[in-house]
PDB file of N, CA, C and O in Angstrom:
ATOM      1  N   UNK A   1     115.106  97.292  88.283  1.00  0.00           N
ATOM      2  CA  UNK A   1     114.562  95.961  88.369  1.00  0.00           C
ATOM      3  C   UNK A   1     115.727  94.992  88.485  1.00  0.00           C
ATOM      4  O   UNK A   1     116.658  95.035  87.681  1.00  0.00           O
ATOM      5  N   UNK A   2     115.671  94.031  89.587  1.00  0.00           N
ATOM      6  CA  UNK A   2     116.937  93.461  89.399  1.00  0.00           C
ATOM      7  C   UNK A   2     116.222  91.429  89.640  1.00  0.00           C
ATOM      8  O   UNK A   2     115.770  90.749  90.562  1.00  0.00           O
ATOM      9  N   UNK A   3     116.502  91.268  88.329  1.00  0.00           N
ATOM     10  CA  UNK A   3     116.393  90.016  88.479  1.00  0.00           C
ATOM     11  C   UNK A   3     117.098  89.102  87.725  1.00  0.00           C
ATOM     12  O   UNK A   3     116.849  89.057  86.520  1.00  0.00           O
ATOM     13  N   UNK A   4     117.847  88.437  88.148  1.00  0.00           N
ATOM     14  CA  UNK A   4     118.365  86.678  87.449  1.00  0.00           C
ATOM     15  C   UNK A   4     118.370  86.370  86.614  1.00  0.00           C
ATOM     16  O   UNK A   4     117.210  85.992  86.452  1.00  0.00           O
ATOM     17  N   UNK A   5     119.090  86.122  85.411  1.00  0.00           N
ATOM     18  CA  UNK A   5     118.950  85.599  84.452  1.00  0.00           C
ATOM     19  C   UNK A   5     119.588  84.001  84.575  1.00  0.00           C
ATOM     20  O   UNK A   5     120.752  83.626  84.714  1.00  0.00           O
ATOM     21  N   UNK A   6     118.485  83.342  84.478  1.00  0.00           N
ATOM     22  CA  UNK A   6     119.249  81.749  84.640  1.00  0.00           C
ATOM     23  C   UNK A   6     120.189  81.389  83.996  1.00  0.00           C
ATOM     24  O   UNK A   6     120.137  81.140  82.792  1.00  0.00           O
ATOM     25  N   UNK A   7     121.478  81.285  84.908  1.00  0.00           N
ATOM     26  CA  UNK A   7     122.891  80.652  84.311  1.00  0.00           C
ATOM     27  C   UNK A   7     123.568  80.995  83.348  1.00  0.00           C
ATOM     28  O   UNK A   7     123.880  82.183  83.262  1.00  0.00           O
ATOM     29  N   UNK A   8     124.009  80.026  82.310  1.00  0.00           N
ATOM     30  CA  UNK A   8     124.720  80.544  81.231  1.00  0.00           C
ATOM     31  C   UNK A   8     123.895  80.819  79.847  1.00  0.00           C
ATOM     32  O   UNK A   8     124.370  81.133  78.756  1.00  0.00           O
ATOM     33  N   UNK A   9     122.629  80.627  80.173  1.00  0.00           N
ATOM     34  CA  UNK A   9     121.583  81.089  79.144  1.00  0.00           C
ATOM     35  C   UNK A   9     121.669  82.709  79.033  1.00  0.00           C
ATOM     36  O   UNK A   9     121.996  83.405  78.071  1.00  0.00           O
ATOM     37  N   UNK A  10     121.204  83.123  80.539  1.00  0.00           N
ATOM     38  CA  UNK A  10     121.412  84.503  81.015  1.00  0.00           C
ATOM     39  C   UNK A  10     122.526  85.342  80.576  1.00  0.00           C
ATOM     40  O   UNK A  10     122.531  86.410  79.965  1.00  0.00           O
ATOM     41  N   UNK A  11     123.480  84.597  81.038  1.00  0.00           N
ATOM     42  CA  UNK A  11     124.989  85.243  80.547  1.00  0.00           C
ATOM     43  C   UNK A  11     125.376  85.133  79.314  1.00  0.00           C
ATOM     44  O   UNK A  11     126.437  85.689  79.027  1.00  0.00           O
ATOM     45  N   UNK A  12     124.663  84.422  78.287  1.00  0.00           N
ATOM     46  CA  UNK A  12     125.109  84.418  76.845  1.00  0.00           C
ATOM     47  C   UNK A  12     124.461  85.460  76.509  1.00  0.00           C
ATOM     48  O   UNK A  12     125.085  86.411  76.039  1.00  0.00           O
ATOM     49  N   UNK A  13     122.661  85.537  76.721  1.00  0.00           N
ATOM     50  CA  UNK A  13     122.232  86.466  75.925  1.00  0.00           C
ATOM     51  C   UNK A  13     122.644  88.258  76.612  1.00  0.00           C
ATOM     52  O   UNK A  13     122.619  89.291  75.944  1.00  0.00           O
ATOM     53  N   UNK A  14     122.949  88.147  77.907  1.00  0.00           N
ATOM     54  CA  UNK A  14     123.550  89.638  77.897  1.00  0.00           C
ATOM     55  C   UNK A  14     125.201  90.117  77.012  1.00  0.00           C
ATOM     56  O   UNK A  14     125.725  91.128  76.545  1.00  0.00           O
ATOM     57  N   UNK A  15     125.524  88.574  77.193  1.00  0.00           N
ATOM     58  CA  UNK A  15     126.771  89.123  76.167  1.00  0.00           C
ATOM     59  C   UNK A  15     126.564  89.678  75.100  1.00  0.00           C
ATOM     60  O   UNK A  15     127.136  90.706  74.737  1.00  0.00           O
ATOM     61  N   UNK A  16     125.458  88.873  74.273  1.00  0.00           N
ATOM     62  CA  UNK A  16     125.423  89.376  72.654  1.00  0.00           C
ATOM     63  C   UNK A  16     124.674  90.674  72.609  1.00  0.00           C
ATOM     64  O   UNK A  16     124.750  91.467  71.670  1.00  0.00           O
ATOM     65  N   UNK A  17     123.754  90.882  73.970  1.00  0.00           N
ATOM     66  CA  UNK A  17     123.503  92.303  73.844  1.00  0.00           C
ATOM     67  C   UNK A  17     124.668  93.359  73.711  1.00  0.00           C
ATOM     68  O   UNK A  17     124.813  94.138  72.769  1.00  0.00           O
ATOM     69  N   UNK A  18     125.524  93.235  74.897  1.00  0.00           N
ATOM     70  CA  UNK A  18     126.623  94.020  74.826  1.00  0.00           C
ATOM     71  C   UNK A  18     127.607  94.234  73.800  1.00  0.00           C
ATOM     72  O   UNK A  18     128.102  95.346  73.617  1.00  0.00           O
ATOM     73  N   UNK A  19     127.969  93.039  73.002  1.00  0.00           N
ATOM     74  CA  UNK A  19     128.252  93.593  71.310  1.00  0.00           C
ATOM     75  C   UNK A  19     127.241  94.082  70.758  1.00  0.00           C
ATOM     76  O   UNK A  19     127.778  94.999  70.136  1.00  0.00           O
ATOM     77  N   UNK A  20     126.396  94.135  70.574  1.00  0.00           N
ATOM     78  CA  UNK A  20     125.275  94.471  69.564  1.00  0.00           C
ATOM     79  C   UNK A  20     125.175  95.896  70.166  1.00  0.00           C
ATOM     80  O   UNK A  20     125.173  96.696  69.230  1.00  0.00           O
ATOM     81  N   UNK A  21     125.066  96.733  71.752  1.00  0.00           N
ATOM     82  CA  UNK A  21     125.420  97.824  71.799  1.00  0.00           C
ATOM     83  C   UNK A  21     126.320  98.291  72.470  1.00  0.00           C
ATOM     84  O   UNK A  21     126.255  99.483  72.772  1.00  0.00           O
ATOM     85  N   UNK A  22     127.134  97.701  72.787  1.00  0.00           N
ATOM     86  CA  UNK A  22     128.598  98.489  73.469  1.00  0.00           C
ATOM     87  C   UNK A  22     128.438  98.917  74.944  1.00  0.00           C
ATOM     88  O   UNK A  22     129.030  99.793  75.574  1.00  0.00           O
ATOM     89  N   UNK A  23     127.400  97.988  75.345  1.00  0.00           N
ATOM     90  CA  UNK A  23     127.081  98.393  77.289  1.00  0.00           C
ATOM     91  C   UNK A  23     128.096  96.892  77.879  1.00  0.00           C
ATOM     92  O   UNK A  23     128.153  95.746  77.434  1.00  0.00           O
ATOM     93  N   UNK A  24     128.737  97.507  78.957  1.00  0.00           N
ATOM     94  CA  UNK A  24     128.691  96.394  80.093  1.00  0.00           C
ATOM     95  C   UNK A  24     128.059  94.940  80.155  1.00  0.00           C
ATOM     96  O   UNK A  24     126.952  94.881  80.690  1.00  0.00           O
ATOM     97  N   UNK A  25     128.677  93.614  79.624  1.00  0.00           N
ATOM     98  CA  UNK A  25     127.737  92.571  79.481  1.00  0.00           C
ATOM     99  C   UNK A  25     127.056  92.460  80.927  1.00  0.00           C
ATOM    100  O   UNK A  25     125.895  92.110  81.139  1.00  0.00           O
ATOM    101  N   UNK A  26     128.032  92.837  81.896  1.00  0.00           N
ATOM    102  CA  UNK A  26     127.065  92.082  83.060  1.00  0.00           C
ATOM    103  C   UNK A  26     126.332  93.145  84.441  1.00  0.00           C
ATOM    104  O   UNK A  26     125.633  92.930  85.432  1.00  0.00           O
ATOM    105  N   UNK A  27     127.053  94.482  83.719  1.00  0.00           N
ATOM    106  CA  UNK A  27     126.664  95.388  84.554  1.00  0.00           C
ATOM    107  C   UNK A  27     125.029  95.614  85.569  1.00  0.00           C
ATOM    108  O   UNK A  27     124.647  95.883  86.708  1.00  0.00           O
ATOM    109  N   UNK A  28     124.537  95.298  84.274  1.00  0.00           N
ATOM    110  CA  UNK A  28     122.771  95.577  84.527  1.00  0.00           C
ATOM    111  C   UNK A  28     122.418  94.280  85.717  1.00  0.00           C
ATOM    112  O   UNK A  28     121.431  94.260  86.452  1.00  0.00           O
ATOM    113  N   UNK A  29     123.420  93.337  85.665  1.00  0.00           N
ATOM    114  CA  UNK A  29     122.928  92.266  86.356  1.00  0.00           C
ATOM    115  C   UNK A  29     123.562  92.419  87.710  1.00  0.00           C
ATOM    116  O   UNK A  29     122.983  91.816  88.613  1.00  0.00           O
ATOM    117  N   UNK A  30     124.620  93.095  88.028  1.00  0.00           N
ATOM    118  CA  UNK A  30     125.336  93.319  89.171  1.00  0.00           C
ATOM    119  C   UNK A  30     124.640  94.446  90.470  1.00  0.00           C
ATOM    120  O   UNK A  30     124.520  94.629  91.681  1.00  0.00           O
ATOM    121  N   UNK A  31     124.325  94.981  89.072  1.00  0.00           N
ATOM    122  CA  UNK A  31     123.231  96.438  89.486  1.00  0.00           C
ATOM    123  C   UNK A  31     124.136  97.250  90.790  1.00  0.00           C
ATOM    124  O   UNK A  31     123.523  97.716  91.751  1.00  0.00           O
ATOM    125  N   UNK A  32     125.507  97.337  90.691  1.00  0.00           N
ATOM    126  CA  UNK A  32     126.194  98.187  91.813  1.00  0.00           C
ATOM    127  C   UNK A  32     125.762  99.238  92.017  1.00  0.00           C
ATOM    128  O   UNK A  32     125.416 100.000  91.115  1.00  0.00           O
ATOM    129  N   UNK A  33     125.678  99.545  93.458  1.00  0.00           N
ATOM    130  CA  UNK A  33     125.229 101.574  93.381  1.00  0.00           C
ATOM    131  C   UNK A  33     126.397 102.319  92.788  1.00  0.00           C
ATOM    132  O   UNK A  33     126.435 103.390  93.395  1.00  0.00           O
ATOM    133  N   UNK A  34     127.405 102.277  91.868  1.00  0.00           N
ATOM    134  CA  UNK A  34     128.060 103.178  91.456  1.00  0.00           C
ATOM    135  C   UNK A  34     127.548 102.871  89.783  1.00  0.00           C
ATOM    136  O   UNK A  34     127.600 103.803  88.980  1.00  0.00           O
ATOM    137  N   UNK A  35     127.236 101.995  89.507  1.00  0.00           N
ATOM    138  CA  UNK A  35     126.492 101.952  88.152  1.00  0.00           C
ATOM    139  C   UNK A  35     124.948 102.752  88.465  1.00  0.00           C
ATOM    140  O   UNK A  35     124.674 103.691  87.718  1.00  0.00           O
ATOM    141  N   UNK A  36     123.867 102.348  89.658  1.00  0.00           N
ATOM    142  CA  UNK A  36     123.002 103.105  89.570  1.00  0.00           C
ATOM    143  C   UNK A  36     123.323 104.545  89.494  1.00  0.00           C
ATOM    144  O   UNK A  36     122.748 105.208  88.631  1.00  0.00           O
ATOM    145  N   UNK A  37     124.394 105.267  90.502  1.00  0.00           N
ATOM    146  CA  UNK A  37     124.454 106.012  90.326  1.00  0.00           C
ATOM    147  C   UNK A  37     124.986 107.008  88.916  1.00  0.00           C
ATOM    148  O   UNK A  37     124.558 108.070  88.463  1.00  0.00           O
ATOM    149  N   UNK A  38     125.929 106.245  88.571  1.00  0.00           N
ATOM    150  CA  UNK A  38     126.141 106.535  86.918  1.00  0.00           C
ATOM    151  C   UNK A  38     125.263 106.876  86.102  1.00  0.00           C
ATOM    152  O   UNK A  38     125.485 107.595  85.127  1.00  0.00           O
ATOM    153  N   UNK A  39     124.109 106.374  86.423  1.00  0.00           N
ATOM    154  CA  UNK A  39     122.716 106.716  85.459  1.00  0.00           C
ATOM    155  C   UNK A  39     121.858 107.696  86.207  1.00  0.00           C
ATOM    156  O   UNK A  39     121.229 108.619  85.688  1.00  0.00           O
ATOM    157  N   UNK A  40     121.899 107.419  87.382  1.00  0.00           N
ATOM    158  CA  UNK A  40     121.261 108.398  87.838  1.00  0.00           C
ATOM    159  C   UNK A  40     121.921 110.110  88.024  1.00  0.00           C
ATOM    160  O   UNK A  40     121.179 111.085  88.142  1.00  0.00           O
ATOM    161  N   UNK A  41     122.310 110.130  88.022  1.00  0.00           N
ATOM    162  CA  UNK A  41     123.463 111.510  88.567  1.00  0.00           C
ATOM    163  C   UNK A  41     123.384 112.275  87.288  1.00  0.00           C
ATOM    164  O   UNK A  41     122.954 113.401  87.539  1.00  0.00           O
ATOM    165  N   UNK A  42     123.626 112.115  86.028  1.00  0.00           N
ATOM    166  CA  UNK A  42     123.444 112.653  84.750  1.00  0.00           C
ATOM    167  C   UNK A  42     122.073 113.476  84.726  1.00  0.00           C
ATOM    168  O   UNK A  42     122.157 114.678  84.474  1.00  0.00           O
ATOM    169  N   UNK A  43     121.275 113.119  84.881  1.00  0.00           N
ATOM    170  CA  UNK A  43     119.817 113.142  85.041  1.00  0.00           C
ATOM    171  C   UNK A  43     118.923 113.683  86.260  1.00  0.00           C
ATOM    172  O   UNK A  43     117.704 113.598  86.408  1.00  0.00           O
ATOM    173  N   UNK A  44     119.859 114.244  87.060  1.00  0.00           N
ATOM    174  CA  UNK A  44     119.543 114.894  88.211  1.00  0.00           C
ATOM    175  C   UNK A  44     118.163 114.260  89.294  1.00  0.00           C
ATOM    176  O   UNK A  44     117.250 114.864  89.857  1.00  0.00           O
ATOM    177  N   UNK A  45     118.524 112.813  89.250  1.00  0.00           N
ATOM    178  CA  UNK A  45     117.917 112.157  89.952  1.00  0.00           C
ATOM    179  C   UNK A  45     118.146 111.507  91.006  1.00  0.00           C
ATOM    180  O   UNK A  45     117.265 110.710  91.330  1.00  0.00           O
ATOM    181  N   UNK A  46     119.165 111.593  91.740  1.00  0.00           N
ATOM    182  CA  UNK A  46     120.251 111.184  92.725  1.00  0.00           C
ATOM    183  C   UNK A  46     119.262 111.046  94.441  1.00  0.00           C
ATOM    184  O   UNK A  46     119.236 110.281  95.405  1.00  0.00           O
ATOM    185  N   UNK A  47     118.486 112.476  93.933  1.00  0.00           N
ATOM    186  CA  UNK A  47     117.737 112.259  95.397  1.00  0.00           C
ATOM    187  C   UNK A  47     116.051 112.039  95.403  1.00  0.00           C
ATOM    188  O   UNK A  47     115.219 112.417  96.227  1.00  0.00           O
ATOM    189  N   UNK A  48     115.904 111.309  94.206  1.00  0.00           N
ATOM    190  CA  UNK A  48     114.747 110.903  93.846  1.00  0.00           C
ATOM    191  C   UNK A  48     114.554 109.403  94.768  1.00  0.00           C
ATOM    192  O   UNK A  48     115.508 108.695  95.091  1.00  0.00           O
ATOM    193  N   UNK A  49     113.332 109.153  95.051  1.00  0.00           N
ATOM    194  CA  UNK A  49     113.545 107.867  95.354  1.00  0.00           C
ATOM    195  C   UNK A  49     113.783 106.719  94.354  1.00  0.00           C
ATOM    196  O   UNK A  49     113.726 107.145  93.200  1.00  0.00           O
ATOM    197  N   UNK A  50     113.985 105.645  94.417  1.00  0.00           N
ATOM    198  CA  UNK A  50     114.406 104.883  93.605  1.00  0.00           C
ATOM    199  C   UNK A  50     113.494 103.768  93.639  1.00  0.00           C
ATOM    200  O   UNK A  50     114.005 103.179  94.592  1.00  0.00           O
ATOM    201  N   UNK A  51     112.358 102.924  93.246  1.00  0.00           N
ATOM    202  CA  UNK A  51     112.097 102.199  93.164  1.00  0.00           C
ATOM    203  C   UNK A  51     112.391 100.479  92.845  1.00  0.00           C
ATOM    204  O   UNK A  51     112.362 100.083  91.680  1.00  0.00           O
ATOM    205  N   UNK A  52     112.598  99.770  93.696  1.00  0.00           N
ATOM    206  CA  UNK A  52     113.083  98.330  93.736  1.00  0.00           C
ATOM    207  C   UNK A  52     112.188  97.281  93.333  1.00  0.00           C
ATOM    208  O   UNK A  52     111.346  97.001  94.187  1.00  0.00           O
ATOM    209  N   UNK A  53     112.135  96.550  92.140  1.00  0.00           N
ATOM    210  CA  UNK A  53     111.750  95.463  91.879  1.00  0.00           C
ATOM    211  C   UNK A  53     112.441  94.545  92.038  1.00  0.00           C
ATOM    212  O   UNK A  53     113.601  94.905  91.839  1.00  0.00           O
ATOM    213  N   UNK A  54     112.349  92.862  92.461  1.00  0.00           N
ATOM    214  CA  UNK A  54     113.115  91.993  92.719  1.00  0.00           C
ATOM    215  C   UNK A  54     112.409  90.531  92.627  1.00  0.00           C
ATOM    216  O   UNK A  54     111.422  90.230  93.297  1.00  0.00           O
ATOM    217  N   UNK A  55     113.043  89.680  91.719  1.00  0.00           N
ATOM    218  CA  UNK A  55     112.705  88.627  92.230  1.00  0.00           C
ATOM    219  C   UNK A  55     113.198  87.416  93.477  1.00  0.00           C
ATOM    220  O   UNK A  55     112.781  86.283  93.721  1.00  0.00           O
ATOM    221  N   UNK A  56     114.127  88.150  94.010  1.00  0.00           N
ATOM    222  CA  UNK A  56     114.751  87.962  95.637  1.00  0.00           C
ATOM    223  C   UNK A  56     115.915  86.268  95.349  1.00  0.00           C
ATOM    224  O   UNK A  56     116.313  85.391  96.116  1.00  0.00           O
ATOM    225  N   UNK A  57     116.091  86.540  93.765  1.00  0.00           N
ATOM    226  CA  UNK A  57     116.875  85.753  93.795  1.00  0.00           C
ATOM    227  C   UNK A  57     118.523  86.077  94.067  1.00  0.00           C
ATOM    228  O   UNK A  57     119.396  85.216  94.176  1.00  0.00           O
ATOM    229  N   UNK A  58     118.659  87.121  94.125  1.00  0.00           N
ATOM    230  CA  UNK A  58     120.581  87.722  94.573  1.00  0.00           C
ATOM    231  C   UNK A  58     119.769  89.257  95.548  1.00  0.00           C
ATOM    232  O   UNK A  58     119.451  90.369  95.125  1.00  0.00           O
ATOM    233  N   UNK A  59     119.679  88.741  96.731  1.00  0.00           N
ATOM    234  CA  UNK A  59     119.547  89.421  97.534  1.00  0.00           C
ATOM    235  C   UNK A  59     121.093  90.410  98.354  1.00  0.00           C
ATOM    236  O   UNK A  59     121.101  91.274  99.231  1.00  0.00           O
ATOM    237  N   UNK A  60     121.939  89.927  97.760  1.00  0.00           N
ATOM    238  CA  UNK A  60     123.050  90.757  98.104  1.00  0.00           C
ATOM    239  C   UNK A  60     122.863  92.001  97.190  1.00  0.00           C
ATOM    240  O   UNK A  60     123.825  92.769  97.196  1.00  0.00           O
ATOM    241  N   UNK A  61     121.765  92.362  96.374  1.00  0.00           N
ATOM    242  CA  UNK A  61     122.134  93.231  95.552  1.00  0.00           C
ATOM    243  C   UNK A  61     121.565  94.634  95.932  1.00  0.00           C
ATOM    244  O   UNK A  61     122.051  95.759  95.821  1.00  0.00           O
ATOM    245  N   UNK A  62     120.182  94.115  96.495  1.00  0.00           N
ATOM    246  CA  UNK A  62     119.531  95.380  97.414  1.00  0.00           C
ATOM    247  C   UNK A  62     120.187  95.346  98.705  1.00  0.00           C
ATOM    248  O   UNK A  62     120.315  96.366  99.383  1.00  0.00           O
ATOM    249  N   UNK A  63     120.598  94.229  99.060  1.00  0.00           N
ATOM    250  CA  UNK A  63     121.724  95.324 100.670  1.00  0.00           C
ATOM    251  C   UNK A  63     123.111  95.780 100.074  1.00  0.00           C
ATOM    252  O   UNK A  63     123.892  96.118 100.964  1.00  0.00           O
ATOM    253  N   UNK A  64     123.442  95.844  99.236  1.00  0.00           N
ATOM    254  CA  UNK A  64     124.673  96.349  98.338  1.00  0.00           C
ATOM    255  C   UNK A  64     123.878  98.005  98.028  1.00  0.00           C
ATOM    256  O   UNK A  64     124.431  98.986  98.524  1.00  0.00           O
ATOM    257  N   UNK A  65     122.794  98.168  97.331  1.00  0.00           N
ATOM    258  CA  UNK A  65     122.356  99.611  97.289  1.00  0.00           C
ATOM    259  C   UNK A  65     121.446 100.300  98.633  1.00  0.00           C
ATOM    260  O   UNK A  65     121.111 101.484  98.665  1.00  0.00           O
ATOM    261  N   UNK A  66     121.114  99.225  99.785  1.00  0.00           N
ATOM    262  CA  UNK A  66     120.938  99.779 100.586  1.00  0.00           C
ATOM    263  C   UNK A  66     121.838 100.576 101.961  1.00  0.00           C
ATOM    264  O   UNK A  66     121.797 101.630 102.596  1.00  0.00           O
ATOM    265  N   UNK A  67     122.675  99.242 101.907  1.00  0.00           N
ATOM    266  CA  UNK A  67     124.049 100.168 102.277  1.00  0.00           C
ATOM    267  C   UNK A  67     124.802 101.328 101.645  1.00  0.00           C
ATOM    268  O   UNK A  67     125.835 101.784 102.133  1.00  0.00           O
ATOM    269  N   UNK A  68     124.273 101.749 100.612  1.00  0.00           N
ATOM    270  CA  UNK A  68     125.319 102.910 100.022  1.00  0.00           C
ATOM    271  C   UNK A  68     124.759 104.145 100.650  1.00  0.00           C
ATOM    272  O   UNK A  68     123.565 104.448 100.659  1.00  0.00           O
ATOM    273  N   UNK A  69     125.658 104.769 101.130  1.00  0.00           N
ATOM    274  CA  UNK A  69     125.170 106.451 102.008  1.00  0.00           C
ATOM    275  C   UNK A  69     124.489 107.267 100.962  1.00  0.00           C
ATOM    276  O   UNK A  69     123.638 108.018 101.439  1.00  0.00           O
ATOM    277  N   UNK A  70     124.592 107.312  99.996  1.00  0.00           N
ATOM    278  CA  UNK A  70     123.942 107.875  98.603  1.00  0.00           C
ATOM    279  C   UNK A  70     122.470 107.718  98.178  1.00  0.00           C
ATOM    280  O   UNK A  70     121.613 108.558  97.901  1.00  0.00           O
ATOM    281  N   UNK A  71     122.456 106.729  98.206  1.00  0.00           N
ATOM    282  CA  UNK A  71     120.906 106.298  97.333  1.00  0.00           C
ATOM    283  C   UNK A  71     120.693 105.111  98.499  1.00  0.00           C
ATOM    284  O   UNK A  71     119.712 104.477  98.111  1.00  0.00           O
ATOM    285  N   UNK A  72     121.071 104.654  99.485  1.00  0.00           N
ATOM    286  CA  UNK A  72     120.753 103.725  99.957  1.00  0.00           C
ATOM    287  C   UNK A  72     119.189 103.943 100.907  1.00  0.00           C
ATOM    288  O   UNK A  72     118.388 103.115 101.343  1.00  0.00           O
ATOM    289  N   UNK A  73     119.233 105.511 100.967  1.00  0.00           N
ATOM    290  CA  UNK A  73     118.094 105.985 101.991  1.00  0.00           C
ATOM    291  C   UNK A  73     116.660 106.275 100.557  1.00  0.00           C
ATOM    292  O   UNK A  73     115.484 106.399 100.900  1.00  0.00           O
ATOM    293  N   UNK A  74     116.922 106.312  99.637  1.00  0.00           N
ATOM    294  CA  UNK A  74     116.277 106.746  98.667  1.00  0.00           C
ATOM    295  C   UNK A  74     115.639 105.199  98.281  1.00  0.00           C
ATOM    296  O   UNK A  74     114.737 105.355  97.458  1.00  0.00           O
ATOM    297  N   UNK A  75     115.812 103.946  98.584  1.00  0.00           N
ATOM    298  CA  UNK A  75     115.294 102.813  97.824  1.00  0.00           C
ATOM    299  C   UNK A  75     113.953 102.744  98.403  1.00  0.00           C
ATOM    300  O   UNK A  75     113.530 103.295  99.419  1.00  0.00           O
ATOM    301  N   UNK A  76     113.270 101.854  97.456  1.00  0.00           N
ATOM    302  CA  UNK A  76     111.657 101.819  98.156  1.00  0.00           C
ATOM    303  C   UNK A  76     111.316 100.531  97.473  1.00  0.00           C
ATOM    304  O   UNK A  76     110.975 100.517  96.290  1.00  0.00           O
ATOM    305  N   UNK A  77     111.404  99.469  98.189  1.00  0.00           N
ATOM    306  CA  UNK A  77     111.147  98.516  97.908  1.00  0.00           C
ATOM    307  C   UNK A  77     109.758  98.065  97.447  1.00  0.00           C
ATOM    308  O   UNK A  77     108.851  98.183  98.272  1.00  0.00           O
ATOM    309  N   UNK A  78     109.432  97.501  96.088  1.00  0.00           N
ATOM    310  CA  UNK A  78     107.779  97.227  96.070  1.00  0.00           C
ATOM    311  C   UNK A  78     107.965  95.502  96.589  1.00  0.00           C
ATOM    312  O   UNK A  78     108.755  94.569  96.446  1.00  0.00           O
ATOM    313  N   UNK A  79     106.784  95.790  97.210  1.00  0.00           N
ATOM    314  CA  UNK A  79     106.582  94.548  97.750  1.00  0.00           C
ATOM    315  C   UNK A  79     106.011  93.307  96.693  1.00  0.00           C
ATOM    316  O   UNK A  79     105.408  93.622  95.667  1.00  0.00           O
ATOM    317  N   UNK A  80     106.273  91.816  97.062  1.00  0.00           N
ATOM    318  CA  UNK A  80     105.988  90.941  96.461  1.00  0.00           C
ATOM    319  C   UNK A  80     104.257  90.844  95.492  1.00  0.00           C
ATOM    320  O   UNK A  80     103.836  90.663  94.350  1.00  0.00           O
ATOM    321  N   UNK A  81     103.716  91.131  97.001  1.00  0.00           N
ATOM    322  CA  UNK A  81     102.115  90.962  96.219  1.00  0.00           C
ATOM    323  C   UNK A  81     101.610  92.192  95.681  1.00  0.00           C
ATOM    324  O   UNK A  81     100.390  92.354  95.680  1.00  0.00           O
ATOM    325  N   UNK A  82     102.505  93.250  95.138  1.00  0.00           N
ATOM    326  CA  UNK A  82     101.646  94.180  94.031  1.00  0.00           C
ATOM    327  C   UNK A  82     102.506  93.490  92.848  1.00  0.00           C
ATOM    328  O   UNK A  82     103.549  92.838  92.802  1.00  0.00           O
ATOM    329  N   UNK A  83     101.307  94.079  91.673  1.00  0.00           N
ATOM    330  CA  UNK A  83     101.347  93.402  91.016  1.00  0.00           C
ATOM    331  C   UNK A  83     100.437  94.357  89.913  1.00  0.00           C
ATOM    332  O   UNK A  83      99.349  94.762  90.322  1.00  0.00           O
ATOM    333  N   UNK A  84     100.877  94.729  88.487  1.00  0.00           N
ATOM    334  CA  UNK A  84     100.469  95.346  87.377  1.00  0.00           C
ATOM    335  C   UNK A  84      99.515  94.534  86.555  1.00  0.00           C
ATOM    336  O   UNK A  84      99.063  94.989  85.505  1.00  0.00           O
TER     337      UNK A  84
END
């Protein structure tokens, strides 16, 4: 799921997550395919498809994992109007 956290609101509260458990403050928000893949690869999910949620506010982030030769063929974008 890759969405925005507004500004420095966003970026404070992932910081204090990341002391509180010792992850990457901003990783989850960068969402690089070598971090997806980091999680994925352990877990023997590499050639699973990958499902994309987005609120299409940093759209560099799905052509950043769609360009990757790795998982880039594996993304599957859900579209705007589904909806849980």
């Amino acid at each position: 799921h890759s969405r925005a956290l507004e500004g420095d609101p966003g970026l404070r509260l992932m910081e204090r997550l990341a002391r509180k458990s010792g992850c990457d403050p901003v990783a989850a928000l960068d969402m690089e395919p070598e971090y997806v893949k980091a999680i994925l690869a352990p877990l023997g999910m590499l050639s699973h498809p990958i499902l994309f949620i987005t609120d299409h506010q940093r759209p560099e982030i799905l052509e950043r994992l769609l360009a990757d030769p790795e998982i880039g063929p594996n993304i599957r974008l859900i579209p705007e109007e589904a909806s849980w």
